[in-house]
Structures are given as C-alpha cells and as structure tokens.
N, C-alpha and C positions, 0 to 999 in steps of 0.2 A: 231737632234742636237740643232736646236733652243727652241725646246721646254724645254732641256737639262738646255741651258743658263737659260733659261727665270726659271726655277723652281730655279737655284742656282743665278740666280739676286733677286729675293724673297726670299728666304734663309738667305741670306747674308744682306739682307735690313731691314730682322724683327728680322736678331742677331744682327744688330750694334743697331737698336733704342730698343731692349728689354734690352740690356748691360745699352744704356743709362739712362732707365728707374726704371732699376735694381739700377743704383749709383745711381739717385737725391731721390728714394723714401727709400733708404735703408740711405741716408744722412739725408734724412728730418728727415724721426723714430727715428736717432740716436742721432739728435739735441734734437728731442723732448723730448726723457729721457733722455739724458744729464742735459738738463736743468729741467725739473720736477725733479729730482735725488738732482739736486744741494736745489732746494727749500727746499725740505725736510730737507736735509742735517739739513742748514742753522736754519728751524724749531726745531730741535733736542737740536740742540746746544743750542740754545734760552731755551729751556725746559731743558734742562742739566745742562746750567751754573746757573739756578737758582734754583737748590736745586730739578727739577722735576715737577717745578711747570710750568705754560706761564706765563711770567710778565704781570704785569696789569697795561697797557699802560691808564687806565681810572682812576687811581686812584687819590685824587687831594692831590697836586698840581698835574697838567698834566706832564710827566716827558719833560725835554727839553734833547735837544742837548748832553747839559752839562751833564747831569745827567747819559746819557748811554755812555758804550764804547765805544770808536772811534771804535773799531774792531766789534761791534755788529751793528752799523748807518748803515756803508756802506750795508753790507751785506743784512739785513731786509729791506732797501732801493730798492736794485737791483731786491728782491725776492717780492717785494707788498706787504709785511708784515706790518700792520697798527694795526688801534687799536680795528678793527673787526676780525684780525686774531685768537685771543684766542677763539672767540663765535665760530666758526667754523672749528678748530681744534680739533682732537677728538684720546689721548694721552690716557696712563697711565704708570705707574712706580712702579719699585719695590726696595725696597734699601734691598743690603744685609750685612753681617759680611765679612772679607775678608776670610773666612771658609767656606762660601758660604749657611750660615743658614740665614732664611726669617727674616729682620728685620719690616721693614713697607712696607704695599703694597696701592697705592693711584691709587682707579679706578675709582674718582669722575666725570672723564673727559671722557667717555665714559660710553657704557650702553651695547654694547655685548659683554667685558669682564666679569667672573666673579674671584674674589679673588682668587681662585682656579686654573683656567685656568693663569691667569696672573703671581701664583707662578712657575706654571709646564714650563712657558717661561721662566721665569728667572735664573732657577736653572738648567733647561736644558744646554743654553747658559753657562753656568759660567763652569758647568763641560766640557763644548768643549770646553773651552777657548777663544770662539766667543767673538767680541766687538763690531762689525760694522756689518749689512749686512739687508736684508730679511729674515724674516719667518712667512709664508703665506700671510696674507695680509698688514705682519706690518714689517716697518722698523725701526731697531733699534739702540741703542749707549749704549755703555757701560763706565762710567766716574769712576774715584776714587776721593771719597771726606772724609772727617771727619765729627763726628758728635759732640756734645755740649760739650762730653768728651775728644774730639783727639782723637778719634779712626778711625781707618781707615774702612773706609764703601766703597762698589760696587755698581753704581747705575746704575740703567735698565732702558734706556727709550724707549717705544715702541710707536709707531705716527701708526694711522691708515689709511693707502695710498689706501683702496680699492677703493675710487673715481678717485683717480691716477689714478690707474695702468688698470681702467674700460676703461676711456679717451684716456690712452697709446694704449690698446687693440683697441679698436672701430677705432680710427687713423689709425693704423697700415691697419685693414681689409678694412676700407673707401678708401684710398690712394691703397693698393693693387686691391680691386674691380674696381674702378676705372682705375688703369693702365692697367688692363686684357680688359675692354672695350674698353681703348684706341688704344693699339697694334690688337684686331681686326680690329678697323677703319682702322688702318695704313696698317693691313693685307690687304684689303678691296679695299684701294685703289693703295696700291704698286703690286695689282693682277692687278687691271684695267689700272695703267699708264706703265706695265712694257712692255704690248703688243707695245705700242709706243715706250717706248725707246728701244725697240730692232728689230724692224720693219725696220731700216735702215741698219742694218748688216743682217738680213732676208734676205731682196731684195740683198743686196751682197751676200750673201751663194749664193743664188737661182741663182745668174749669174754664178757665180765662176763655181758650178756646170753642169750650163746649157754650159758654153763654155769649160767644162772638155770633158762632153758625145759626142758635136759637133766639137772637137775637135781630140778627139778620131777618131768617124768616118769618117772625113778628112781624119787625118795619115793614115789611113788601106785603103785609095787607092791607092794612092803613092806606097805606100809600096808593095802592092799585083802587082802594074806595076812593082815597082823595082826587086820585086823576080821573076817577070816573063821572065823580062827581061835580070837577072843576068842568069835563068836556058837556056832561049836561046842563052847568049854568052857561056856557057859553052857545049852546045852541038856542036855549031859551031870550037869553037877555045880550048874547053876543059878546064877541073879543073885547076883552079893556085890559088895561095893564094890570089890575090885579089878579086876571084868573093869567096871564103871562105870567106873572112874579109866582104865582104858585105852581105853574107847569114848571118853570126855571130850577125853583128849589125841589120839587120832584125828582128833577133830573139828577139834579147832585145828590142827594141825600141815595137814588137810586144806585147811584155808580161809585158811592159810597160801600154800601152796604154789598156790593159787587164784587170790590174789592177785598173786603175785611173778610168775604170768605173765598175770596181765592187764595188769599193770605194763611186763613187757616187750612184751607187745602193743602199747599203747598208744604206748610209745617211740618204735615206729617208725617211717619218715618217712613212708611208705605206708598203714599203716593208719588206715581211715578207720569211723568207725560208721555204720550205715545209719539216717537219718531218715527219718520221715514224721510227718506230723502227728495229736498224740492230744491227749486232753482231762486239760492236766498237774493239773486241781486235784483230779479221780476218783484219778489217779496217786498224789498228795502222802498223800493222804487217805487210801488201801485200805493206803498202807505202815507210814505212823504209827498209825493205829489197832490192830494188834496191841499194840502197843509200850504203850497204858494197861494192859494185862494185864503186861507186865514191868514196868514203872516201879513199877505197885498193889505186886506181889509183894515189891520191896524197900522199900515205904513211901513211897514217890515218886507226884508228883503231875504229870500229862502233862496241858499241856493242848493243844490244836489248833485253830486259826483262820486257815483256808481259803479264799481268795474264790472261789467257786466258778464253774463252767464257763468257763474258762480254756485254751483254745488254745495249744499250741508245735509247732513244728516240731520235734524231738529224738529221741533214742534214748530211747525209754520204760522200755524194761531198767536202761537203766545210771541214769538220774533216779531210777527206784526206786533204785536201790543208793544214790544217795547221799543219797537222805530215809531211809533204813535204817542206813546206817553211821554217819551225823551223830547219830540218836538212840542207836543201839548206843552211840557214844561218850561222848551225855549220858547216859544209865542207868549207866554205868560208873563214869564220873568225875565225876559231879555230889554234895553234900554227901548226909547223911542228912536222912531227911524231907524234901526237898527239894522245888521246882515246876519244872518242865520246860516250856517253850515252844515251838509249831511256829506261825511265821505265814510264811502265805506272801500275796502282792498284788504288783500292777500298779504300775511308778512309772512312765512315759512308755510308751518302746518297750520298755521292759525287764522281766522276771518278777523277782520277791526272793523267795528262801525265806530265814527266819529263825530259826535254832537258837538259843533262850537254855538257858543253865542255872547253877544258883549252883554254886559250889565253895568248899571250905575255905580256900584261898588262893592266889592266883597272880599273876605281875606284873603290872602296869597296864602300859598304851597296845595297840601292835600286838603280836600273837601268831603272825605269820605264820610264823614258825620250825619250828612244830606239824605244818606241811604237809610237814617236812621228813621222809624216806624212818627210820623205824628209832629215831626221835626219840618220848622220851618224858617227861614232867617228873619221874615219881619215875626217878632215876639209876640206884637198887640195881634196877631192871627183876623189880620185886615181882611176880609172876605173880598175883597174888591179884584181880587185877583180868580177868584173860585177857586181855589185849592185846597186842600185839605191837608198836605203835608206827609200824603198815603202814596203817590203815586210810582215817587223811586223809588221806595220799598218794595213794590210791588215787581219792577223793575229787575231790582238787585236778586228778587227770589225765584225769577224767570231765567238770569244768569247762571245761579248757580245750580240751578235744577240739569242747565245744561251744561254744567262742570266748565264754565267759563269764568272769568272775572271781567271786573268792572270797577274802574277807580273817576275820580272826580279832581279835578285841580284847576287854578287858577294860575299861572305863571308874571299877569300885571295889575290883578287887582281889581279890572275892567271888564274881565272875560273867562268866562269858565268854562273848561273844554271836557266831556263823557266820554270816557274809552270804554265799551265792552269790544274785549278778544273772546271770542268761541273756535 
C-alpha cells in the first residue's frame, strides 16, 4: 500500500509540474511567433504601401518624423525597423491585372527566387483568392493599387521569413529539450524526497497494522473463554436465548477479527497467495449453492448460471471466499422477496463472475466507494443486518491480489450489480 502511495505521490508530482511546464513553454513559443509574426506583418506593409518597393530610409535628405506616416513611425519603431532594415530584408513582388494576368515581376531583392517561380506564386494565390498567409518559406500580402493609368492592379508581396521561421524552430526544440531534461531532474528527485514525505504515514500504517494483528490475537482469547464458558452454562442450566445471543455475537466479533487480519495480511508487500491451477466453475458453484437454502429461508430467489469446466490459475480458498461474501452480501442487503443472480463466463482472456441483486434504493452510476474499508450505506450502522462494513474490502483485496479488478454500479437505482474479471 505504501509503495501504492508513494508511486501515485510521483505520479501526481510530475503531472502538476509537466502541466506547468507544458503552459510557460507553450506561452513562451506562442509569444515568440506572435511577435515574430507581427514584425513581418509590419515589414510587408512597409513594402506594400510603397509600391513593392522597402523605402530608402538613406536617401538625402534623411526622411524625418515629418516626412513618414504617423501610422508607419509607431509601428517600424516597436518592430527595430531602421535604416539597415532594407540591406537585410530579402522580399520580392509581383503586380498583376485585376484578371489576374502577369503584369511586372521585381525579384531584385532576393536571389533564390526565379521570375518564373515568383510568377507561379502569385497567380497561384490570386486564383484561391488568398491575400494574407504562408507559403513555404514566404509570407505574403496581397494589396490593390493603380497604375499611372487608373487602372486597377493586384499586388503580391512575398518577404522571405526562412531565418524566422529556422529561429522559431530551433526555440521551440531548445526550450522543449530543455524542459524534457528538467522534469527528469524533477523525476529524480521527487523519487528520492517522496521516500521522506511519506515515511511518516509508513511508520503509521505499520502501527495501525501491527495493533490490528495484536489485537486480533488478544480478542480470540476472551473470546474462546467466553464460548467456553457460555457452552458450560448451557450444559449446566441448558439452551435459552441468552447463551444463543452470546454464541451469535461470538460469532461476529470472531469473523471479525478474521478478517481485520486477513486484511493486514494481504497489506503486505510480501505476501503473496499460493496458486495453482483448479476448475473455477466446480469452485463458483459448490459455494453458491448453499446460499439457495439461505436466500429460500428469507423468501429470496437465488439463481446460478455457471459455464462450466472453466480453468484458473488462483487461489481457490480465497475465490471461494469471495463468491461467498459477495452472496452473504446480497442475502443481507437485497430487497424483500427479492431474485438474486450468480453468472459467471468467459469474455476473451478474461473470467467475469456477476453478482446481481435488487435493492430498495441506492444511487445510480459507480459504487466503488462500497469497497471502501468500514463503509456502510445505512449510517446509524443498524446491526440488524450483521455486517460490519468489512466484508467487500476484504473482497476487493482477494481481487487484486489476483491482479483482477472489480467494480460496483447500479444502472436504476433499484439494483446493484458486482463485476470481478480475473
């Protein structure tokens, strides 16, 4: 069980910091093309509004303030754009007809375009009706201007972003390599400090347990005096219902205490049950079958559907006990007049035994909470039923011993049906 915690304390320590590491690096990425995105943007326009050209920030007079738009200052300000941005911008343009035939193509400003290539982009685009976006390593703008006549002309500007989009890449893999090495560290050491933090509930289990089994073994002498000495006042003075009412509570208190150390048994990290292979459907079958004499006795209707000569590997003891306690259960807490179900079959690689039974009323969906140790649904813990609240626990730790599961559900509220697959 500790070691249980201890792997879902690590679990849970390298989901929250992988989550968190997941947002700041998938923030950072997204900042970073954001803003690389916006630069370009910004460059485009600059090269758009000017006819396809980069304005020539060197020309004299040097342009002032005055000279450029207030709408283009800000912008080329925010983005570094200065008067080396032309030398190291690496553009080209195509102007078309609004018919979409090649009017001029300007690929002064780069050197692995050719005329050719740079037509097949532009007329490309124009027949999707694209204006804005990526394609391959260029990002592009699509403007309407006129030409010397008033004619209405298409103009293509493609910016060459592969130094971009290298930097975006390289970022992206840096920052994730990076984060992969840091969540081992963190693996690393939330393996080595979790022994500590849970070292203090350890030493608690380990008492809990130790005064479960020493406690256990106290009760069972008491007890074995009190049954001996209930059987000598009835040889003496004979059966009356109080030395019955004290055999009765015997009994539970006995199969109590029975429990609570099979339970810590099974705890442990070391024990282990012994298998061999028996014929589970002889098993299912010799167990339930008593149980139509119980169920008759309270007006209860058991039925049993078995596929028979069925093979497991398992502990055959403990399979009995829990096609035994699973019906003890429904006999107990199933309605009056009731039908009671036992099926068990084959779905793949897997065995299914299937506990149905109706009840007067209990929540719908999963019930797995049932399996929880001391849990019971009536609250006032009415004895009138004899349970203790131990039984499917006990159950659940017979499943998993045999690397099975077991779930609990209700699908109307009326009836609660027990799956163990082994």
């Amino acid at each position: 069980m500790i070691k249980t915690l201890r792997r879902k304390f690590i679990s849970i320590a390298m989901l929250s910091t992988s989550l968190v590491l997941f947002v700041i690096i998938a923030s950072i990425n997204i900042a970073n093309y954001i803003s690389m995105n916006s630069t370009l943007d910004v460059r485009l326009e600059l090269i758009a509004d000017n006819g396809g050209r980069f304005p020539d920030f060197n020309q004299a007079p040097a342009p002032s303030d005055a000279d450029i738009p207030d709408d283009t200052i800000e912008p080329s300000r925010k983005h570094g754009i200065d008067k080396e941005t032309p030398f190291d911008t690496r553009y080209f343009s195509v102007l078309l007809y609004d018919n979409g035939t090649v009017s001029i193509i300007d690929t002064g400003k780069i050197a692995s375009v050719t005329t050719e290539q740079a037509s097949e982009y532009a007329t490309t685009l124009f027949e999707a009706g694209k204006t804005k976006g990526f394609v391959d390593q260029y990002k592009y703008i699509c403007v309407t201007t006129t030409d010397s006549n008033d004619n209405n002309m298409i103009l293509y500007v493609f910016l060459n972003c592969s130094k971009e989009l290298m930097t975006i890449k390289n970022y992206a893999f840096a920052s994730i390599g990076i984060s992969l090495i840091g969540l081992f560290i963190v693996f690393l050491l939330v393996c080595f400090f979790s022994k500590a933090v849970t070292k203090p509930m350890a030493e608690s289990y380990e008492k809990q347990k130790r005064f479960i089994t020493d406690a256990s073994h106290e009760i069972k002498t008491p007890l074995t005096i009190i049954d001996a000495n209930t059987e000598i006042l009835e040889m003496t003075h004979g059966e009356n219902e109080w030395t019955e009412s004290i055999r009765k509570q015997i009994g539970r208190l006995t199969s109590l205490t029975e429990k609570l150390v099979f339970l810590s048994r099974m705890d442990e990290e070391n024990s282990k049950l012994e298998m061999e292979v028996f014929n589970i459907s002889d098993a299912i079958t010799d167990t339930a079958m008593p149980f139509k004499a119980v169920a008759a006795a309270k007006g209860k209707t058991l039925e049993i559907d078995v596929l028979s000569d069925i093979s497991y590997c398992g502990n055959e003891t403990t399979i009995r006990q829990i096609v035994s306690l699973l019906l003890d259960n429904a006999v107990k807490y199933s309605s009056e007049n009731s039908l009671i179900k036992v099926d068990f079959c084959v779905s793949g690689k897997s065995k299914v035994l299937t506990v149905w039974n109706s009840v007067d009323k209990i929540e719908q969906g999963k019930l797995d909470y049932l399996f929880e140790r001391f849990y019971r649904i009536d609250k006032s813990r009415n004895s009138k039923t004899g349970g203790f609240g131990i039984g499917l626990s006990v159950v659940q730790a017979i499943v998993s011993a045999h690397r099975g599961k077991i779930h609990a559900f209700s699908e109307d509220g009326k009836s609660i049906t027990f799956v163990v697959t082994l």
